[in-house]
C-alpha positions in Angstrom: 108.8 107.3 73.1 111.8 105.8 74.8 112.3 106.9 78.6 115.3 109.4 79.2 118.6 108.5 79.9 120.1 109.5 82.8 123.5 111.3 82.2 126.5 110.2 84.7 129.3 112.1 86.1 128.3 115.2 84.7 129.4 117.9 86.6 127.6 120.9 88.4 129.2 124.0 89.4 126.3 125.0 91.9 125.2 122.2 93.5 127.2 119.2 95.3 126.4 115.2 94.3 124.3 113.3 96.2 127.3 110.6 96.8 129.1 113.1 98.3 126.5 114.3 100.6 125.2 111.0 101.7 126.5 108.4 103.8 128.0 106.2 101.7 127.7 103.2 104.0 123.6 103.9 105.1 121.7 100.6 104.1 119.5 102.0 101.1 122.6 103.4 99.4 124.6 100.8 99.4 121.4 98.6 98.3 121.5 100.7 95.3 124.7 100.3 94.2 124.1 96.3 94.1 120.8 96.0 92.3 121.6 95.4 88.5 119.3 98.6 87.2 120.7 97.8 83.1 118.5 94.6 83.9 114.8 97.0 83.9 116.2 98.6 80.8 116.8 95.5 78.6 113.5 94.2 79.8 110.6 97.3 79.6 113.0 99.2 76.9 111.3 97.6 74.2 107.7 98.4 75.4 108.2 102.2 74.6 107.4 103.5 70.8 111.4 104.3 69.3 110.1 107.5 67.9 106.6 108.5 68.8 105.2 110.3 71.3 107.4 112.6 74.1 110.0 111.1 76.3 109.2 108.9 78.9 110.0 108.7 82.4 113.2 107.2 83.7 113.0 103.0 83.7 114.8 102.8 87.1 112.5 106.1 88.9 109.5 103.9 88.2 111.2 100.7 89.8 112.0 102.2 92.1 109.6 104.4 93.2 107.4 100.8 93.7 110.2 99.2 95.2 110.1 101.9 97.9 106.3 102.2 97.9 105.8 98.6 99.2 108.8 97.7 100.9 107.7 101.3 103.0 104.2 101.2 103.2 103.1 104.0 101.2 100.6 104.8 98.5 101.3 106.6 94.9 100.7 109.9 96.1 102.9 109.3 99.7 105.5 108.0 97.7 106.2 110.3 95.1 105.6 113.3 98.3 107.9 111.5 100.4 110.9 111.1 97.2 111.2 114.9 97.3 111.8 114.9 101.0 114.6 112.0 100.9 117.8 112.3 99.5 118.4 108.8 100.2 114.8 107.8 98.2 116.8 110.1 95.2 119.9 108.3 94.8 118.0 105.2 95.3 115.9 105.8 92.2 119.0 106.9 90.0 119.6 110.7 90.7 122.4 112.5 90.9 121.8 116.1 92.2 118.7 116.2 94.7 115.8 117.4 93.4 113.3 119.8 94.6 110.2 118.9 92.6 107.6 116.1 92.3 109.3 113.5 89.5 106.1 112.5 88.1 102.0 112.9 88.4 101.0 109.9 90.8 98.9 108.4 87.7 102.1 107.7 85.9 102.8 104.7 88.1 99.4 103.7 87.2 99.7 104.0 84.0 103.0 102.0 83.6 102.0 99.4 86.0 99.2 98.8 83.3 101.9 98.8 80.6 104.5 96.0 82.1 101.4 94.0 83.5 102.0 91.2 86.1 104.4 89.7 84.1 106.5 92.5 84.0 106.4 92.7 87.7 107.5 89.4 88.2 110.7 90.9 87.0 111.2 93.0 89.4 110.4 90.1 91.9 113.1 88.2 90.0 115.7 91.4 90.3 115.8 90.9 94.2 116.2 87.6 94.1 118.9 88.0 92.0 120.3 90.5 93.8 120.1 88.6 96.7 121.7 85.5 95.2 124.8 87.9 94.3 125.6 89.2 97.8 124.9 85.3 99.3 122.1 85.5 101.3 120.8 82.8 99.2 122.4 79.8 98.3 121.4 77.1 95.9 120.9 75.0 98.2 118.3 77.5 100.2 116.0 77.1 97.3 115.8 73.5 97.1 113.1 73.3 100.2 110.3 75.8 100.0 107.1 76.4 101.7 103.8 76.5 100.5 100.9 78.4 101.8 97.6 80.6 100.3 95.8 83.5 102.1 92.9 86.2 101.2 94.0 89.4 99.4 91.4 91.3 100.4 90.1 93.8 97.8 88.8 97.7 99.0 84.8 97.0 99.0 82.5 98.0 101.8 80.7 94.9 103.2 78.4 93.5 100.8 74.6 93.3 101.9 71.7 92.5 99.9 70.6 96.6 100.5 73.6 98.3 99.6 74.3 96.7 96.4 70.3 97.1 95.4 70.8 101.1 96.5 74.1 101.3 94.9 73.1 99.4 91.6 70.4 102.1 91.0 71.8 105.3 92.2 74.5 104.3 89.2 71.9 103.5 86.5 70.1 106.6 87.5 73.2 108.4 86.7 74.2 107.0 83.5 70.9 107.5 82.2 70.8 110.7 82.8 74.2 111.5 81.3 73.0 109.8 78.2 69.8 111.8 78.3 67.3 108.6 78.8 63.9 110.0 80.4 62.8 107.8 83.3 59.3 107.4 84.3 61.1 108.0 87.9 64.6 107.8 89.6 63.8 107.0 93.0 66.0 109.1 94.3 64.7 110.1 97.3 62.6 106.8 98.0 65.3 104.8 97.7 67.9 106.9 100.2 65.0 106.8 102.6 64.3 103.5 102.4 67.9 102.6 102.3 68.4 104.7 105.7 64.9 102.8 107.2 66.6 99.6 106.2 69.6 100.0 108.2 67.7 101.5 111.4 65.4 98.4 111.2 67.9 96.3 111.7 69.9 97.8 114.3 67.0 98.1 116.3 66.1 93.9 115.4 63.2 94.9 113.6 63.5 92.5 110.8 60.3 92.1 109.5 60.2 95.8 109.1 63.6 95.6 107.5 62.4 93.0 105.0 59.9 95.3 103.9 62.5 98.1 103.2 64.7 95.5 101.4 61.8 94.2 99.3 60.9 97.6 98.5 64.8 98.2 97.2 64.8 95.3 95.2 61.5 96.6 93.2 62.9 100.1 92.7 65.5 98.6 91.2 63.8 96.3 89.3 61.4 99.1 88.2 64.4 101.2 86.8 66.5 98.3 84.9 63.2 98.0 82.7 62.6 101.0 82.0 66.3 101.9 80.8 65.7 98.2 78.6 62.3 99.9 77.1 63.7 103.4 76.5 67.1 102.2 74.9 67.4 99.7 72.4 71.2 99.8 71.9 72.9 100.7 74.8 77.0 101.2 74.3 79.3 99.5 76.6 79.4 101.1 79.4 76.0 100.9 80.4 75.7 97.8 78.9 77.8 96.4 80.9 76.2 98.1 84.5 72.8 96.6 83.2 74.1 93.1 83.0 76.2 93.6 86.6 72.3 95.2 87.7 70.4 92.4 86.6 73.0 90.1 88.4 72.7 91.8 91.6 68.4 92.0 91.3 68.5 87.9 90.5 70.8 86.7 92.7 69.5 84.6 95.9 71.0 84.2 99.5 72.5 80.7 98.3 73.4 80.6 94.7 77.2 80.4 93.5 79.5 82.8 92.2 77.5 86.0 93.3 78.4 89.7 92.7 79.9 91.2 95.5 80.7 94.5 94.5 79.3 96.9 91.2 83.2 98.2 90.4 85.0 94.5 90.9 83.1 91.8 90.2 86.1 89.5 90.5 85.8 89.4 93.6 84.9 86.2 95.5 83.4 85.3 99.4 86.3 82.8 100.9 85.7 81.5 104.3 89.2 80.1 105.8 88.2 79.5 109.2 89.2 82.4 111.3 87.1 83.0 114.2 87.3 86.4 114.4 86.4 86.8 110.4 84.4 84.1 109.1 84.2 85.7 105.7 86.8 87.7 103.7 86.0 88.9 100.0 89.1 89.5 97.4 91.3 86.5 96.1 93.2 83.3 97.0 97.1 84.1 96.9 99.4 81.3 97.1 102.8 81.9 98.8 105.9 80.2 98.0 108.9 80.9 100.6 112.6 79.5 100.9 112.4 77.0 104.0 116.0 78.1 105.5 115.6 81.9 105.1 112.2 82.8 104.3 113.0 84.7 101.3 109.6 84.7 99.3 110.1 83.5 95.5 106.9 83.2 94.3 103.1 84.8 94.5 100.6 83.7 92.6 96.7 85.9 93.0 93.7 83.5 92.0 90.5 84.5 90.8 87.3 82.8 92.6 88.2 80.2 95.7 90.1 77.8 94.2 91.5 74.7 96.4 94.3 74.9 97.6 96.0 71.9 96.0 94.8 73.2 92.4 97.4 76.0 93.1 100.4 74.2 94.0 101.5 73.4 90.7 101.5 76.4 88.9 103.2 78.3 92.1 106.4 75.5 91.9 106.4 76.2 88.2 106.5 80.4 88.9 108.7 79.7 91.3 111.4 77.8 89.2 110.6 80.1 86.7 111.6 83.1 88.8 114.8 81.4 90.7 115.6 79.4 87.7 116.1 76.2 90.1 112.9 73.9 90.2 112.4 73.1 94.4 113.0 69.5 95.3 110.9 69.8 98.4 107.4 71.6 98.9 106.3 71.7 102.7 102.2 72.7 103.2 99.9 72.4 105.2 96.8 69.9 105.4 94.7 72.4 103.3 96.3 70.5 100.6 95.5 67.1 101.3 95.0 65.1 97.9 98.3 66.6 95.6 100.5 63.9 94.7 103.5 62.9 96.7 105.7 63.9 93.5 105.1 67.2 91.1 106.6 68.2 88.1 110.3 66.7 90.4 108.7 68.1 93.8 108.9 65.8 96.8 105.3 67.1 98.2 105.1 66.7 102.5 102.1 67.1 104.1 102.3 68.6 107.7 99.9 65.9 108.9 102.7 63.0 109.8 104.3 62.7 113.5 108.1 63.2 115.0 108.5 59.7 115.8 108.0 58.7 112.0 111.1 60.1 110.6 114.6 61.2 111.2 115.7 64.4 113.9 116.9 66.0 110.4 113.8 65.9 108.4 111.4 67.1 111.3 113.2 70.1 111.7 112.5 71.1 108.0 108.9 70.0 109.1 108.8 72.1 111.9 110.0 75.1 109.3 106.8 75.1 107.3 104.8 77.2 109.7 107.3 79.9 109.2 105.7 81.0 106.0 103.1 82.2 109.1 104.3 85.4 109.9 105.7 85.8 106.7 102.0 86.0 105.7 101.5 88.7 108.9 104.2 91.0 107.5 102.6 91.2 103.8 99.2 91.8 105.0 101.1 94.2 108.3 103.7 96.1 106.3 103.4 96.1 102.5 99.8 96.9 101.9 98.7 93.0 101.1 95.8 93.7 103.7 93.7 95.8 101.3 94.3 95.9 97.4 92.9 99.1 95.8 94.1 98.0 92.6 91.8 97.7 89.7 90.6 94.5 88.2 92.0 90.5 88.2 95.2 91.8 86.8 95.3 94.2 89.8 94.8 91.6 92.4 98.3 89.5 91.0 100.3 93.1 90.6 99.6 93.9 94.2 100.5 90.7 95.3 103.7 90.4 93.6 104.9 94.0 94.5 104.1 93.3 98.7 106.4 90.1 98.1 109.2 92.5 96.3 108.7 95.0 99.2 109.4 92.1 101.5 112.4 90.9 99.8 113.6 94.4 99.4 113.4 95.1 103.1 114.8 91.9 104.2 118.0 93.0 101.8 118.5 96.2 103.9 117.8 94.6 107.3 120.7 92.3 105.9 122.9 95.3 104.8 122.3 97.3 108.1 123.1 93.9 110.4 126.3 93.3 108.5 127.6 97.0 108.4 127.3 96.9 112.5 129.5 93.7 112.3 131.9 95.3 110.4 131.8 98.4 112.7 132.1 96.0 115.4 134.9 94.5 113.9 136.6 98.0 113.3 136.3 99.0 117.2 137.8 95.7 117.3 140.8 96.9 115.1 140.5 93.6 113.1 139.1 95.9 110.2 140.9 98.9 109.0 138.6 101.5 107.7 139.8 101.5 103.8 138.1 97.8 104.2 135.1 99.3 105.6 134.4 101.6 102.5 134.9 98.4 99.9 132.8 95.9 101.9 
């Protein structure tokens, strides 16, 4: 059914407003004021049933309860705990009076996150931009030259080895079958923990012909239990179906083959090596970047599946990136990991970082010199808006967290913005060149 609306400027006799408890020129309420919130209805309104079902939760709590979540770091449950603590959080998210309990069940943002999918999250990437665009931090003329970069989203698996995923594979086919009530001719349930535990003492102690033996001996109790669930069961439903097949994988795959299983619960996810010596391997996805070249404002993130070079990703981030902005970028600056793109896409001007001062003009090697500023931009989605580890499920998970760390970005950049120019005009107020009527209608 279609969320509750929020009743305005209806009085209480007991309790005071929060705009009248608040300060009204704090950073995160006046941020609240200037995002366009009628935007989120118009957009998700029509994804709730007009009649059925009960009412659902308020549009703008849910924004911006994920707005908060990744511009601050914090999980579901953290957020939602920490809402009931912040009277700022409240107003942010539409209030009116504070409130006392828990808005919602943590699953609800699961749920609805399912329900918009990643495209509906590119609208909220889209609402800071525009909100952004409306105060003048970003020109026109910003968006024109962008950089280009890709990273690893890493996804919330334990280190794959050839042990774990044999022990793992058949503790869960044990367990299924026994839900179902399939009789095994044995589980292997202690055998397998205690060769699993012998396996990783071998090797610790550089016993490795010993710990071959333990590995070869996980491999056949696996082996040993997929065929007997195959002869017991001829028509397995889904589920089980579907851990056979990821099983099977797992018991065939050898050291070198392509596009192996990493992981029993995400099998999207893929082994990238980018060259880092102090990780040579990271498992998740490719994400590709896209970042305004004057202020660093990010206005596009795409999440790949598999390791896909970096040049195939190019075009379709310029294209999300107009899409988003509504301006198509007349210069993309990336590094040599895309060597190969055309010099021209789709009416981008492509530059390499691979030519040298003396071969062009003091103007155009300073917008050179900007491309490694998508760097730390990089550092501060991975640091501070939980890009480092995705624990959301599935491909579709991988782009929703992606594009919600570059919204949490965008939205903290906006209040570092609001805080720097409220000192200014405090500043300017000390100065007496600002009266303070002109300080409460900045």
């Amino acid at each position: 059914m279609q969320p509750k609306v929020q009743i305005s400027d209806q009085g209480d006799l007991f309790r005071s407003r929060l705009d009248q408890m608040l300060d009204r020129q704090h950073e995160l309420y006046r941020l609240a004021d200037q995002i366009d919130w009628q935007f989120f209805e118009r957009e998700f309104g029509p994804l709730y049933s007009v009649k059925m079902g009960r009412p659902g939760v308020p549009i703008r709590l849910l924004v911006g309860l994920h707005y908060l979540k990744h511009a601050f770091n914090e999980s579901d449950e953290s957020v939602v705990a920490r809402f009931v603590e912040n009277p700022y959080w409240q107003y942010f998210c539409g209030f009116e009076f504070f409130q006392h309990r828990l808005p919602l069940d943590p699953t609800t943002l699961v749920k609805w996150r399912k329900r918009i999918g990643s495209k509906g999250v590119e609208k909220l990437l889209q609402a800071t931009i525009a909100t952004a665009v409306r105060r003048n931090d970003i020109t026109p003329q910003s968006l024109e030259r962008v950089n280009v970069d890709t990273t690893v989203q890493e996804k919330a698996i334990a280190y794959p080895t050839d042990a774990r995923l044999y022990h793992k594979a058949r503790v869960a086919l044990v367990k299924l079958a026994k839900e179902r009530g399939i009789q095994l001719r044995q589980s292997y349930e202690r055998l397998g923990k205690k060769a699993y535990i012998k396996h990783g003492r071998y090797k610790h102690a550089r016993q490795m012909n010993r710990a071959k033996r333990e590995l070869k001996r996980l491999k056949i109790y696996l082996g040993r239990v997929i065929r007997d669930i195959f002869r017991k069961i001829a028509n397995p439903d889904q589920t089980l179906t579907t851990l056979l097949e990821r099983s099977r994988r797992i018991f065939n795959q050898k050291q070198h083959d392509k596009n192996k299983l990493y992981s029993l619960h995400a099998p999207e996810v893929s082994c990238i090596a980018k060259g880092k010596s102090h990780k040579k391997y990271e498992f998740g996805c490719k994400v590709s970047i896209v970042s305004t070249s004057k202020d660093n404002w990010i206005i596009g993130t795409q999440a790949k599946d598999g390791n896909p070079y970096d040049g195939h990703t190019l075009k379709g981030a310029l294209k999300q990136a107009a899409q988003i902005t509504g301006i198509t970028p007349g210069n993309a600056y990336c590094d040599k990991g895309y060597k190969g793109v055309p010099s021209s896409l789709n009416g981008t001007t492509v530059h390499l970082a691979n030519k040298r001062k003396s071969s062009m003009k003091p103007s155009e090697w300073a917008w050179y010199k900007r491309r490694s500023a998508i760097e730390p931009i990089i550092g501060h989605l991975k640091v501070d808006h939980r890009m480092d580890r995705n624990h959301l499920k599935g491909a579709e998970g991988d782009k929703i967290n992606a594009l919600l760390a570059a919204c949490g970005y965008n939205l903290r950049k906006l209040l570092k913005l609001l805080l720097f120019w409220l000192v200014k005009e405090r500043t300017f107020l000390s100065w007496g060149r600002l009266s303070p009527i002109q300080l409460n209608t900045v």
